[in-house]
C-alpha positions in Angstrom: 0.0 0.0 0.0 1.7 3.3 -1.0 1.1 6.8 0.6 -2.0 8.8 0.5 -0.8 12.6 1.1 1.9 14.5 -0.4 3.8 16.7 0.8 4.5 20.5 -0.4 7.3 22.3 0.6 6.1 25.6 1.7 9.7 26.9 1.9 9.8 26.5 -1.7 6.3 27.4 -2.2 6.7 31.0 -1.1 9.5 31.5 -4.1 7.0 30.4 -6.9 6.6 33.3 -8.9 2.7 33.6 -10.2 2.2 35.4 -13.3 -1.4 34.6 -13.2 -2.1 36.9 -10.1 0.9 39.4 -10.3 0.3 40.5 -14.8 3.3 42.6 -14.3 5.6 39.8 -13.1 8.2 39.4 -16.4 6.8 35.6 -17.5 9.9 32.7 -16.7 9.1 30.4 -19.9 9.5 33.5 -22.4 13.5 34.0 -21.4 13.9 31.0 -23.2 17.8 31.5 -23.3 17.7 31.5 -19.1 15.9 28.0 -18.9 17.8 25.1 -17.2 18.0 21.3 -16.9 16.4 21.3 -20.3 15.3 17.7 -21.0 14.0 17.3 -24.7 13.0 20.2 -27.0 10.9 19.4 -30.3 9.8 23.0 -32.0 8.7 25.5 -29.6 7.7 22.5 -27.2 10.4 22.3 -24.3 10.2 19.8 -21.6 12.7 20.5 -18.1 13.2 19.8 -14.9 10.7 22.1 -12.4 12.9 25.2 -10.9 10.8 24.8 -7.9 10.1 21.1 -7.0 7.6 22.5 -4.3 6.3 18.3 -4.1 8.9 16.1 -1.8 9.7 12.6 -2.5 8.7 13.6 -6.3 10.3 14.7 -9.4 8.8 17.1 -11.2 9.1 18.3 -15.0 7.3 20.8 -16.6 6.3 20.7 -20.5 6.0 24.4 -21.9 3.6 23.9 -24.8 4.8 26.7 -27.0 6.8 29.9 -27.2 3.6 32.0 -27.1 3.4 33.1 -24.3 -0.7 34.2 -24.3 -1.8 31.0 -26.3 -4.2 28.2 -25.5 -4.6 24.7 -26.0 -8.1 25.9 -27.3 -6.4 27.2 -30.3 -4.0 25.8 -31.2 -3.4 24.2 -34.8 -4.0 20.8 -35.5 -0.5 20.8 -36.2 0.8 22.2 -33.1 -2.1 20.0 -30.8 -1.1 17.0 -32.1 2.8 17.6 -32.4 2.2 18.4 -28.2 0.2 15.6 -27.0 2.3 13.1 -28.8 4.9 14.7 -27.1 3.3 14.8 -23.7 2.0 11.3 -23.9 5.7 10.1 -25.3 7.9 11.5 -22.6 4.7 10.3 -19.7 5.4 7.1 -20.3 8.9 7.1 -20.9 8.9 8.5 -17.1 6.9 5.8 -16.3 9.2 3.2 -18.0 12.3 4.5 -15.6 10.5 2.1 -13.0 12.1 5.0 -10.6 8.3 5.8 -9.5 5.0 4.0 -7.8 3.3 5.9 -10.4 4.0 9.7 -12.8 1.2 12.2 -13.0 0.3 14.2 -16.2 -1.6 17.0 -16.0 -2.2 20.7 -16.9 -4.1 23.8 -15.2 -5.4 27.2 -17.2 -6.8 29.9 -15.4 -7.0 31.5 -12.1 -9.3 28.5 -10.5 -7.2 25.8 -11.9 -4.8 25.9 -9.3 -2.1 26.9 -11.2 0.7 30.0 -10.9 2.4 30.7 -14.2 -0.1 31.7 -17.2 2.3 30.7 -20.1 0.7 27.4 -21.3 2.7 24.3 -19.9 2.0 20.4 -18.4 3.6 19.0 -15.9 4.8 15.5 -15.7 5.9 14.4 -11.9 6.8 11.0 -11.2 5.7 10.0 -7.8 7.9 8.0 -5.4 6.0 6.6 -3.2 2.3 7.4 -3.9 -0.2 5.3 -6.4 -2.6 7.7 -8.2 -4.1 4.6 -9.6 -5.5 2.7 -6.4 -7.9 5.6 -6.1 -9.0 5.3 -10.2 -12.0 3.7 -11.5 -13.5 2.4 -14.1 -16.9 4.7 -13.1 -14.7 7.9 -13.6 -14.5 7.4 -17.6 -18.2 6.0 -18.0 -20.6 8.6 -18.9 -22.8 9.5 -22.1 -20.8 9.2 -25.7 -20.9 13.0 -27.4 -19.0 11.3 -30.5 -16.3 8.6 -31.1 -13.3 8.0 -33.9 -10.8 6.1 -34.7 -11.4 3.9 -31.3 -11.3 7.5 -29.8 -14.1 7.8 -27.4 -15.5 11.6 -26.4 -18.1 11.4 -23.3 -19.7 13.5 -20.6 -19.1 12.0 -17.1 -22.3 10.6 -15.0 -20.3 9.6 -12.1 -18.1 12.5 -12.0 -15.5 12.4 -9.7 -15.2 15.5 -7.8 -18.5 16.2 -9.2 -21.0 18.3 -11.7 -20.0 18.7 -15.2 -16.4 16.3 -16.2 -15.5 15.6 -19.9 -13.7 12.2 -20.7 -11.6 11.5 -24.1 -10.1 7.9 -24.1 -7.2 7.7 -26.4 -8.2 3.8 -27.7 -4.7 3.3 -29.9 -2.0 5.6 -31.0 -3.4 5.4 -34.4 -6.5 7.5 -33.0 -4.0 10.3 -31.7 -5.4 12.6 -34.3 -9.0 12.7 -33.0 -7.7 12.5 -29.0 -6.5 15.5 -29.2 -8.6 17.6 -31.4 -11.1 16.2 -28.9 -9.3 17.3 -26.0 -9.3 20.5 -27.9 -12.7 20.7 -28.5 -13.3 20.0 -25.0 -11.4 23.3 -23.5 -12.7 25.2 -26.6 -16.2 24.1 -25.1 -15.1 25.3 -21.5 -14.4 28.6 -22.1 -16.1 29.3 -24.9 -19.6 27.8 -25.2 -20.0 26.4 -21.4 -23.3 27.4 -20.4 -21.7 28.8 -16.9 -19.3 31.8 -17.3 -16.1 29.7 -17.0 -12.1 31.0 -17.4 -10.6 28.1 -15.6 -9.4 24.4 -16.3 -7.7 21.0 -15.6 -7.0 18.4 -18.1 -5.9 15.1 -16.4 -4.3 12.0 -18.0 -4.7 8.8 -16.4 -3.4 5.3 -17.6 -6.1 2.4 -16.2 -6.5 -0.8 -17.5 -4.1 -0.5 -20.0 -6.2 2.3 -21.5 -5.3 5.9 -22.0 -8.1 8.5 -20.7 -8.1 12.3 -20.5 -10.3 14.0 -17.7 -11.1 17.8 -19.1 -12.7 19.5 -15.5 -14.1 23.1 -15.5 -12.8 24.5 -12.6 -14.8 27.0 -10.0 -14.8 27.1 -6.2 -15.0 23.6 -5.3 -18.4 22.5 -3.6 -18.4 22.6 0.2 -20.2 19.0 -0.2 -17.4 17.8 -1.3 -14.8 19.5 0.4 -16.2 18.5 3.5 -17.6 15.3 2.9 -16.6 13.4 -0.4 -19.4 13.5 -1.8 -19.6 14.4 -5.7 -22.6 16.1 -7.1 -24.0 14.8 -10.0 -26.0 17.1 -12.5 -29.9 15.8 -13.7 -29.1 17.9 -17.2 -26.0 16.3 -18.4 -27.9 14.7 -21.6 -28.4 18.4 -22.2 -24.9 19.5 -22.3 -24.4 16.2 -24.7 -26.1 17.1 -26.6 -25.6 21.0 -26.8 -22.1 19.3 -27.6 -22.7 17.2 -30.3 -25.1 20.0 -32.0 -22.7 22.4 -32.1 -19.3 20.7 -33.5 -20.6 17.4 -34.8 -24.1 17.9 -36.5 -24.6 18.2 -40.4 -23.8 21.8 -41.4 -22.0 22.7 -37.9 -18.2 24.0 -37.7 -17.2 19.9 -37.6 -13.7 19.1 -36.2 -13.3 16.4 -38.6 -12.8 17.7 -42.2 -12.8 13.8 -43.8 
């Protein structure tokens, strides 16, 4: 049985600089000729070690997604997307492979809710040493109602969301469905902060390996319910065929802006 907390050194902590609360702060991943411990660069993608490993008994990387420094996942071009989760999901599971960890995160945060501190888009990819994110995975987290499905690529709404209300779940399938994984993954933050029918600037896109399987967890992110905080206790939405198909209407119906162009 691995741990169940992690720690965060506070020491550290403090140091963090946070470009997403402080706008005048100069941005660390555009001085591109200061960056350090540099560990694979493919275009403007550039994966290194973390400057502040705030987590103990971890080592953390971060993944800066491109040299523009106000650009999104959410637009992105399929070029670009798919170049960066191939990346991502390559150098995940070559951390994994070390066999140096009980298990490696991958994960990403956008906004001021998302619980992140630098605005520049990045990942981070932190290999856990003694801590199993996968005892407390299931496979009710990824089952929910299909929006659409290619290539063995599967795009869903959650109905057993787990940390509750509205969760949106991509499963990978094969490497040969990379294409529609991400431009789904896209879609899904596009749909966030875009088209969400609550007023929503904030997100978390989590992978997870289960089963053997690849899934992506795409989680609008607002002040967490006290239900849960206090009690563990996710709340599940009695509209979620709604947002399915408010989905589906607007990127996948005949004569919609479709994602797919074959």
């Amino acid at each position: 049985m691995s741990n169940t907390h992690l720690f965060f050194n506070t020491g550290i902590g403090v140091k963090k600089p946070n470009s997403i609360r402080n706008k005048e702060q100069i941005c660390p991943f555009c001085q591109r000729d200061q960056l350090t411990d540099i560990i694979a660069v493919e275009d403007s993608i550039i994966l290194l070690k973390n400057k502040f490993p705030v987590l103990e008994n971890a080592h953390q990387t971060v993944l800066i997604e491109t040299d523009e420094c106000d650009g999104e996942l959410s637009t992105y071009s399929e070029e670009h997307l798919i170049k960066l989760i191939t990346f991502g999901l390559n150098h995940w599971q070559e951390m994994e492979k070390t066999g140096d960890f009980e298990s490696v995160i991958f994960f990403k945060n956008h906004g001021p809710f998302s619980g992140g501190s630098i605005a520049h888009p990045h990942m981070q990819i932190v290999g856990l040493k003694d801590i199993n994110y996968q005892e407390k995975v299931e496979d009710r987290d990824f089952a929910g109602l299909v929006i659409d499905e290619k290539d063995g690529a599967v795009f869903s709404i959650s109905t057993l969301p787990r940390v509750g209300f509205y969760e949106l779940n991509v499963k990978l399938g094969s490497m040969n469905a990379i294409t529609a994984f991400a431009k789904y993954i896209q879609l899904a933050a596009r749909y966030i902060l875009n088209d969400f029918p609550f007023s929503c600037n904030s997100y978390n896109l989590f992978f997870y390996r289960h089963k053997g399987e690849v899934y992506t967890k795409i989680v609008p992110r607002y002040v967490t319910t006290p239900i849960f905080i206090g009690y563990f206790i996710p709340q599940v939405p009695n509209n979620i065929a709604w947002m399915r198909d408010d989905i589906s209407q607007r990127y996948f119906s005949t004569g919609s802006n479709e994602i797919f162009n074959d």
